[in-house]
C-alpha distance (Angstrom), angle and dihedral (degrees) to the residues before:
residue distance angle dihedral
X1 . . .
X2 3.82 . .
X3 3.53 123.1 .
X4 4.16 88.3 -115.5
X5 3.90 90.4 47.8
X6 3.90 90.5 58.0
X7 4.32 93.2 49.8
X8 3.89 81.3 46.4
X9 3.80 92.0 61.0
X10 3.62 93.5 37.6
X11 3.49 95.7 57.6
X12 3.67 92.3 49.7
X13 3.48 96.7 52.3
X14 3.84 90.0 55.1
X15 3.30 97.3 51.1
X16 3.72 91.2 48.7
X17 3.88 91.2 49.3
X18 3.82 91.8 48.5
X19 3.84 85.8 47.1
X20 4.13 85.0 56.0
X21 3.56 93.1 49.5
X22 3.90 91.8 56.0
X23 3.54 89.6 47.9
X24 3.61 91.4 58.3
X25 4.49 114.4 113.5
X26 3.53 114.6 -93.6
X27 4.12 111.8 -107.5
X28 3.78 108.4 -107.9
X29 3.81 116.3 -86.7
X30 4.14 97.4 -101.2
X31 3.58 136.7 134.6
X32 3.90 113.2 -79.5
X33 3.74 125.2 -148.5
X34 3.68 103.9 -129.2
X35 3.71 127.3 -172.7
X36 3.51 90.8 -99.3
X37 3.89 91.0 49.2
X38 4.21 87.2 56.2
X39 3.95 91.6 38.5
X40 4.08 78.6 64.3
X41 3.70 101.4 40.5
X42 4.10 94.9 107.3
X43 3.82 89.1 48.2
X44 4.10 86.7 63.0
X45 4.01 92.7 56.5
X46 3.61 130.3 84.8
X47 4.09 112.9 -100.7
X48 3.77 103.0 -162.1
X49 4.71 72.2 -172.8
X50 2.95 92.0 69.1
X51 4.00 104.2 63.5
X52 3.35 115.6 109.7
X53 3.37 114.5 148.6
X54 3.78 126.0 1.1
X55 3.82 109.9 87.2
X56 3.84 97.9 -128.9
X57 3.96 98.9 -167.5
X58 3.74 90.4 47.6
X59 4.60 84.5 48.8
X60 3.73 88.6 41.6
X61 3.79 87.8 51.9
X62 3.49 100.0 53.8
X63 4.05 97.8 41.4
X64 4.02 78.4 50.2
X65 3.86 91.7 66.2
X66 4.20 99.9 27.0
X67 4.05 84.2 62.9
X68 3.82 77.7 61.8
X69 3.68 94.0 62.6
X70 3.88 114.7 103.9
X71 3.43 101.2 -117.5
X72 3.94 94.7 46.1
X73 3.81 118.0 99.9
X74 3.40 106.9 157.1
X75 3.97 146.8 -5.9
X76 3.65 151.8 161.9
X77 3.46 135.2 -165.3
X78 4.06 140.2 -161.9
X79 3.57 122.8 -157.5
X80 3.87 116.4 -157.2
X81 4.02 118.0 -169.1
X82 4.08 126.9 166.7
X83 3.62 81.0 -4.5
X84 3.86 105.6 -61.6
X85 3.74 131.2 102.9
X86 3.82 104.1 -100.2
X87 3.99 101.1 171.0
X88 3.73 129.3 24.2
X89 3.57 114.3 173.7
X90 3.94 147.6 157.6
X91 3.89 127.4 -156.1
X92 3.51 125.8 -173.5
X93 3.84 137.1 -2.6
X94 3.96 139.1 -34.6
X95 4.00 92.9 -139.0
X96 3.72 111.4 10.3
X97 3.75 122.2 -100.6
X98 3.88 77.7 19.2
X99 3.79 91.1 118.7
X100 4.08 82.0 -151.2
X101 4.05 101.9 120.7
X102 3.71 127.3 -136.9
X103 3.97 105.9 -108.8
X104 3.86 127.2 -168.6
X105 4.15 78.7 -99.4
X106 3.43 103.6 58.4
X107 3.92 123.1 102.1
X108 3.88 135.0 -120.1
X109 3.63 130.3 165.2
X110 3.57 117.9 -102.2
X111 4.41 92.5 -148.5
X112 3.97 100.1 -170.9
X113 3.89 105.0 6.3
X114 3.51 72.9 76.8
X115 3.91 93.0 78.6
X116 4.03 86.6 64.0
X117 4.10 91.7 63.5
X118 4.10 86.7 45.0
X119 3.77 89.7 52.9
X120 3.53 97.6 41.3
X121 3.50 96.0 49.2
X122 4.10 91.3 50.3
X123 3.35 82.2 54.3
X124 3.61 101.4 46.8
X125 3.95 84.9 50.8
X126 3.94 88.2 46.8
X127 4.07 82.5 60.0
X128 3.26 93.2 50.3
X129 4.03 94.3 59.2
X130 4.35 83.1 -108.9
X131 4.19 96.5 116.7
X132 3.83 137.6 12.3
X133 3.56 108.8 -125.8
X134 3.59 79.3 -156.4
X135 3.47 97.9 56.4
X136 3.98 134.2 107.0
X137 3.67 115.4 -96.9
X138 3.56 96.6 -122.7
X139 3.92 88.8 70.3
X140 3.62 99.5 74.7
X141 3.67 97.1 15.4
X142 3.66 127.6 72.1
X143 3.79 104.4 171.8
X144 3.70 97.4 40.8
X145 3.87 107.2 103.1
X146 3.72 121.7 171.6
X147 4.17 125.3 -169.6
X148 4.01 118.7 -82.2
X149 4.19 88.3 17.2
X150 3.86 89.1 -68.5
X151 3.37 86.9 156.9
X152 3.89 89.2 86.8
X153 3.90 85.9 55.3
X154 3.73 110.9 41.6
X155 3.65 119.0 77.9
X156 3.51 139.4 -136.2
X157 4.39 84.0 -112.5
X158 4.00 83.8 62.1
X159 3.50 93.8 46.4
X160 3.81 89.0 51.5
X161 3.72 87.9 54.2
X162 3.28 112.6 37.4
X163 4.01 98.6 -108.3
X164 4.01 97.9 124.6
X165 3.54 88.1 123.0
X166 3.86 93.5 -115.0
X167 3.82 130.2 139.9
X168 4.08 109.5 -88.3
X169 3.98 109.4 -86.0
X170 3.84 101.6 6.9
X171 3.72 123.3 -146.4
X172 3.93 86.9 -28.2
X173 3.70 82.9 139.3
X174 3.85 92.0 58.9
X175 3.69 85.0 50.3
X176 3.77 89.7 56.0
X177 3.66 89.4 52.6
X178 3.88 92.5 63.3
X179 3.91 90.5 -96.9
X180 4.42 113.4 155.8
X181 3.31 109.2 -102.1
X182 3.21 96.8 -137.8
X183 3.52 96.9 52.3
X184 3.55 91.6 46.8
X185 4.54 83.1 57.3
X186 3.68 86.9 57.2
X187 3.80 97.2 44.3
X188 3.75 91.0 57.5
X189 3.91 89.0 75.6
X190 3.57 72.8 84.7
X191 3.61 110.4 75.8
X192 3.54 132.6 69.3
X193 3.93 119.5 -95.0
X194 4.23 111.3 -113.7
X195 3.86 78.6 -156.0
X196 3.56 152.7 -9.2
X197 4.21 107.5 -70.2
X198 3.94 107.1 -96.9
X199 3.84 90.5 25.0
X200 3.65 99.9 87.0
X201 3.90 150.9 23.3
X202 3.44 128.5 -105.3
X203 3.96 138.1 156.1
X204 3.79 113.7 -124.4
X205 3.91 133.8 -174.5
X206 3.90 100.6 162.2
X207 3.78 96.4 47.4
X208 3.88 98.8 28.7
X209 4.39 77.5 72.3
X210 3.57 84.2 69.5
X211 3.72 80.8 84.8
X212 4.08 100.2 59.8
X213 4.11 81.6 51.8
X214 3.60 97.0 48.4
X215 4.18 85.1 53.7
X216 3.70 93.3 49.2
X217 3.81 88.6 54.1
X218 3.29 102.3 53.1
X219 3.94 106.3 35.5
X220 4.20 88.6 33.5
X221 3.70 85.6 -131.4
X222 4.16 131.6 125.8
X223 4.10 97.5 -104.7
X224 3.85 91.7 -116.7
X225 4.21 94.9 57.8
X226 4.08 89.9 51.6
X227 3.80 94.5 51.2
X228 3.56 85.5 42.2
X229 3.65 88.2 52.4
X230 3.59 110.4 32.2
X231 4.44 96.5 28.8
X232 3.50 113.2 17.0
X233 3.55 109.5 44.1
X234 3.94 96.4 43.6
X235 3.21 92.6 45.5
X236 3.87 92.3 52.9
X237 3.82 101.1 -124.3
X238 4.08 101.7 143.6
X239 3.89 94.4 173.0
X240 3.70 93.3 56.6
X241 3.68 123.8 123.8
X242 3.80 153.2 155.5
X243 3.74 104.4 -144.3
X244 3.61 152.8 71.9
X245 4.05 90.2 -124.1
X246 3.98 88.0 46.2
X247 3.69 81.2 60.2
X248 3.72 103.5 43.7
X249 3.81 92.1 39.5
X250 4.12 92.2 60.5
X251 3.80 112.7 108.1
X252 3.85 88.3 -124.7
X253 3.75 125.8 28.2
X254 3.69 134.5 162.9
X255 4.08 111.8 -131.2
X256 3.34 119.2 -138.3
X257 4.41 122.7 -104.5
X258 3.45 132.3 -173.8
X259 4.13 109.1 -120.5
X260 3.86 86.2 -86.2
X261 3.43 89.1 58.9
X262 3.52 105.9 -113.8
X263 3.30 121.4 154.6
X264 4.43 112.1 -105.4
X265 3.66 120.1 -161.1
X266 3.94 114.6 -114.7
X267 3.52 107.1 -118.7
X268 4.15 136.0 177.7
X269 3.70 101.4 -111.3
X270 3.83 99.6 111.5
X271 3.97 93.0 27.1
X272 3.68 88.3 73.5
X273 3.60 97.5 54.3
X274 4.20 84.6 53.9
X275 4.13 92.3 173.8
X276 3.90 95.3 54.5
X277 3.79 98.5 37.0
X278 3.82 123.4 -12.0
X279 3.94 106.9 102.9
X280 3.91 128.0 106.7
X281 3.32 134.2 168.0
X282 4.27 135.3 140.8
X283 3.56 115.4 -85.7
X284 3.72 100.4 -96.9
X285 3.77 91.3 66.4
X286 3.78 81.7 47.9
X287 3.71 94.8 55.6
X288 4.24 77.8 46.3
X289 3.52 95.3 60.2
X290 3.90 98.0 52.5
X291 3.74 93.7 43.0
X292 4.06 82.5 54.7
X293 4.09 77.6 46.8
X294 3.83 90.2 56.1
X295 3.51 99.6 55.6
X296 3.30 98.2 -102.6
X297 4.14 95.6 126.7
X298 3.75 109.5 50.8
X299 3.55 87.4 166.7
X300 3.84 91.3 64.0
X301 3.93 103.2 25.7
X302 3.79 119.8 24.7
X303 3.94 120.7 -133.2
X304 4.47 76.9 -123.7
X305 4.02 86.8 57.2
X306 3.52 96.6 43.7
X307 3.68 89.1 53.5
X308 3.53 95.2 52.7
X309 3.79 99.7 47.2
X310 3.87 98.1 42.3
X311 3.79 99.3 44.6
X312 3.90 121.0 117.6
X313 3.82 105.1 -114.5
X314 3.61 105.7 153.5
X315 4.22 130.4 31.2
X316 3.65 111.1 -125.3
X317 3.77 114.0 -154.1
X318 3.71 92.5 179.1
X319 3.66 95.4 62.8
X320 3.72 92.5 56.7
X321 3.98 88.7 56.1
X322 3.96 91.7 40.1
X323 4.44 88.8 53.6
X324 3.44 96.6 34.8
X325 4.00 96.1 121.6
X326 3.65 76.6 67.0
X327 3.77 104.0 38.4
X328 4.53 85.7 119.2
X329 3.30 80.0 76.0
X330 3.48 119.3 22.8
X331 4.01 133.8 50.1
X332 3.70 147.2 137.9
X333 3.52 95.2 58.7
X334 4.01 114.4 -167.3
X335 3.79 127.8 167.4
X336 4.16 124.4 -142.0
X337 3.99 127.9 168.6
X338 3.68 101.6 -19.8
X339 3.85 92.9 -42.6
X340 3.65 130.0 102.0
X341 4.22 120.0 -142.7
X342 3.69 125.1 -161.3
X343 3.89 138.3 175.3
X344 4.27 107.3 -120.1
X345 2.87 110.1 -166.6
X346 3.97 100.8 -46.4
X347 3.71 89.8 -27.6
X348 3.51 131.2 100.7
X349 3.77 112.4 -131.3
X350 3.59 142.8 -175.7
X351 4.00 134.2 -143.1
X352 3.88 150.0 112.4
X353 4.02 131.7 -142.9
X354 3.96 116.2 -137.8
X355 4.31 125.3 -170.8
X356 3.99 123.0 169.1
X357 3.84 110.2 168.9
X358 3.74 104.1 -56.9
X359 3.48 107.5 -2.6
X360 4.18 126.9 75.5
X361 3.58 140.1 180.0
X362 3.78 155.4 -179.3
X363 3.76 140.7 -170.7
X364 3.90 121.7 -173.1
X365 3.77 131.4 162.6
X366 4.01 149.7 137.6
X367 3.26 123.1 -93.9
X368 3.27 100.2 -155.1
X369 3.72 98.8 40.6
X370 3.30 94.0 42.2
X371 3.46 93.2 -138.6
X372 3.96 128.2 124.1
X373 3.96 152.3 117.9
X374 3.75 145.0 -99.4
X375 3.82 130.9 -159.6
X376 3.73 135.9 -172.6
X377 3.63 124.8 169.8
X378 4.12 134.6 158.4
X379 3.96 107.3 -131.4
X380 3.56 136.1 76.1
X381 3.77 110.9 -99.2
X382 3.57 140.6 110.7
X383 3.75 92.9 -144.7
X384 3.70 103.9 100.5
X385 3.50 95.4 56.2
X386 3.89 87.6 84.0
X387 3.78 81.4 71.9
X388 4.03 98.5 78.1
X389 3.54 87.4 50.1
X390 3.50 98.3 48.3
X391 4.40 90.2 54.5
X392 3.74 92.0 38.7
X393 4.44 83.0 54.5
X394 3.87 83.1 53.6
X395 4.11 96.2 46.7
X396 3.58 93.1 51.2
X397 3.96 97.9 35.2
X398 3.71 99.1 -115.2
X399 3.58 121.9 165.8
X400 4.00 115.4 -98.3
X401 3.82 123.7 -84.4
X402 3.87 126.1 177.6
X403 3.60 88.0 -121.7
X404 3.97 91.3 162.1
X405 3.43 90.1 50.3
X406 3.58 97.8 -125.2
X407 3.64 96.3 149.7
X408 3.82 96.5 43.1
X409 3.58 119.0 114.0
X410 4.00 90.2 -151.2
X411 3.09 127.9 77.9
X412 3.84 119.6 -97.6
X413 3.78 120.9 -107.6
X414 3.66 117.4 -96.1
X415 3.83 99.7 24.2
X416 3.56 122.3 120.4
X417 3.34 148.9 76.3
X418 3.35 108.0 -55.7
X419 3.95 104.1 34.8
X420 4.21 124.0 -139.4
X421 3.90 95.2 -178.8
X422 3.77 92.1 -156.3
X423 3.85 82.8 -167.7
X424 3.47 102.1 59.4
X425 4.46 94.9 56.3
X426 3.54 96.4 -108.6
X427 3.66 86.1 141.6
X428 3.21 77.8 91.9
X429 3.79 119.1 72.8
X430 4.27 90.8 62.8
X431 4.27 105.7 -130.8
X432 3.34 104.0 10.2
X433 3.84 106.0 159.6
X434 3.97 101.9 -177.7
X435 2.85 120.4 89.4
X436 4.19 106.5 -118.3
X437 3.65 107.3 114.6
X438 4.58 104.4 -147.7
X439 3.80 108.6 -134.7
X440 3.75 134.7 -72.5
């Protein structure tokens, strides 16, 4: 056999071996430990070290008696000081009378704390030369339509936080009717503008989903896979997801009540508006997520990112009014990309509040001290938001306040039958009478 005979074969058989290769079944679609992922394993464990400040008998003791309170079902709670996980814990049930308890591994849904992982990962795709922050809406987003063609004009850093110029909470109601979200984006054209985009402040859930199309555009990937790929996995958060069956598929998951604990049906409202309100996960991968928020990953989130996302670009009045129970504490409210900033007491601070029908949530914490708190619980009451405050009292040293009214002989704001989660914007949607608050 001649010399050109023998390359002839060769060649063939490569090409027939890489032909086998591509042939090959797909692995299945599951979270992968990267080497970021195992860089970060330590981070995920409980350092008992790394307590400094927080009295945890004194926390556990009064989570131990506001699971008590009649509109409490379920909750758990992560504890983050010097930039370690400190306290994980779960009180109560998953459904009530259930008898199944909330552990540290059981899922929630995180409803607006949601908007922080859309923003960051816009951002992270803005680092990566991907999207001009800069840049009109209309670039990245086909179904976003804003009144007069302000599409053109608004950018993808008003989108981020919440300056299109668009009444507060627009057409979420037509989104709890079953409406397409993305038809509902191009139907806002529609309206009329309360001001001109990048003038004014406010809160979003339709349009904010702009986002989750903008990163499908420019990374040709379904939203969920490239936070998968580029968030969750390197940061190490297994339990995250960005649907309603990632939810109902988790070995443990807390259902959602109203605040007379009656069991609500789960449905897709939120889920298909992924940016503003799809994420769940348990509350360790919570705790995860704002240790990745500290600075404490690099790898993941650069100190540059972090910077952009967290910094205070627009005043926002309506916070103040919406926290003032806790206004000793907390002031100058401002909101950037997806994240809300506040002065407590003399320190700056860092957080956002979530709600979708039966679930709530808050994250909180100091960036520079590295310290902070997450909360998830399934029923429809504004009562265990007292519970950031309470920690963040016990980083700085404050002196005590009842801040979850436990020892108040009234009854707490925003309990009751029908619920008006202040918190969560439904202010909003004008005569509402049911009782599902939209997301804030």
């Amino acid at each position: 056999m001649d010399k050109s005979t023998k390359i002839g074969f060769g060649l063939i058989a490569l090409l027939l071996g890489g032909a086998a290769l591509t042939m090959q079944p797909k692995a299945a679609d599951k979270p992968v430990e990267t080497a970021s992922a195992k860089a970060h394993l330590k981070l995920a464990s409980v350092s008992t070290a790394a307590r400094q400040n927080v009295d945890y008998a004194k926390l556990d003791a009064r989570l131990q008696r506001l699971i008590e309170e009649h509109s409490m079902v379920g909750l758990a709670i992560g504890v983050v000081e010097n930039g370690r996980i400190t306290f994980l814990h779960g009180y109560g049930e998953t459904v009530a009378g259930s008898g199944e308890p909330v552990k540290a591994d059981t899922v929630f849904r995180w409803a607006s704390l949601s908007k922080g992982v859309a923003a960051t990962m816009v951002a992270k795709l803005a680092e990566q030369g991907k999207i001009d922050l800069n840049a009109p809406v209309d670039v990245y987003s086909a179904s976003l339509k804003l009144p007069n063609g302000m599409e053109r004009q608004a950018t993808v850093s008003d989108m981020l936080s919440h300056r299109l110029g668009l009444y507060r909470n627009a057409y979420d109601n037509k989104l709890e009717e079953g409406q397409d979200s993305r038809v509902l984006r191009s139907m806002l054209g529609e309206l009329n503008l309360i001001c001109a985009p990048g003038t004014c402040w406010s809160y979003q859930n339709v349009a904010y989903d702009g986002a989750s199309e903008m990163v499908e555009k420019v990374s040709g990937e379904p939203y969920r896979d490239e936070l998968r790929e580029q968030l969750f996995n390197p940061i190490g958060m297994s339990s995250a997801t960005v649907t309603r069956e990632g939810l109902e598929s988790s070995k443990s998951w807390a259902r959602p009540h109203d605040a007379a604990k009656r069991t609500l049906e789960v449905n897709d409202d939120y889920y298909r508006v992924p940016a503003a309100g799809g994420v769940n996960s348990n509350i360790k991968d919570l705790a995860l997520w704002m240790i990745a928020q500290m600075g404490e990953m690099p790898d993941v989130l650069s100190p540059k990112l972090l910077d952009t996302i967290h910094a205070p670009l627009v005043k926002t009045p309506s916070e103040a009014r919406r926290m003032r129970k806790f206004s000793e504490r907390i002031h100058d409210p401002f909101y950037g990309y997806g994240w809300r900033s506040y002065d407590y007491a003399g320190h700056h601070i860092v957080g956002h509040h979530g709600g979708v029908n039966g679930y709530r949530s808050t994250i909180m914490f100091d960036p520079v001290k590295r310290s902070g708190v997450v909360v998830l619980w399934n029923s429809n009451t504004s009562q265990p938001n007292g519970i950031e405050v309470e920690v963040m009292d016990m980083i700085y040293g404050l002196p005590f306040r009842d801040w979850l009214r436990l020892d108040s002989s009234s009854p707490h704001p925003g309990v009751g039958p029908v619920e008006r989660q202040e918190e969560d914007e439904t202010a909003a949607v004008a005569a509402r009478s049911d009782s599902q608050p939209t997301q804030g």
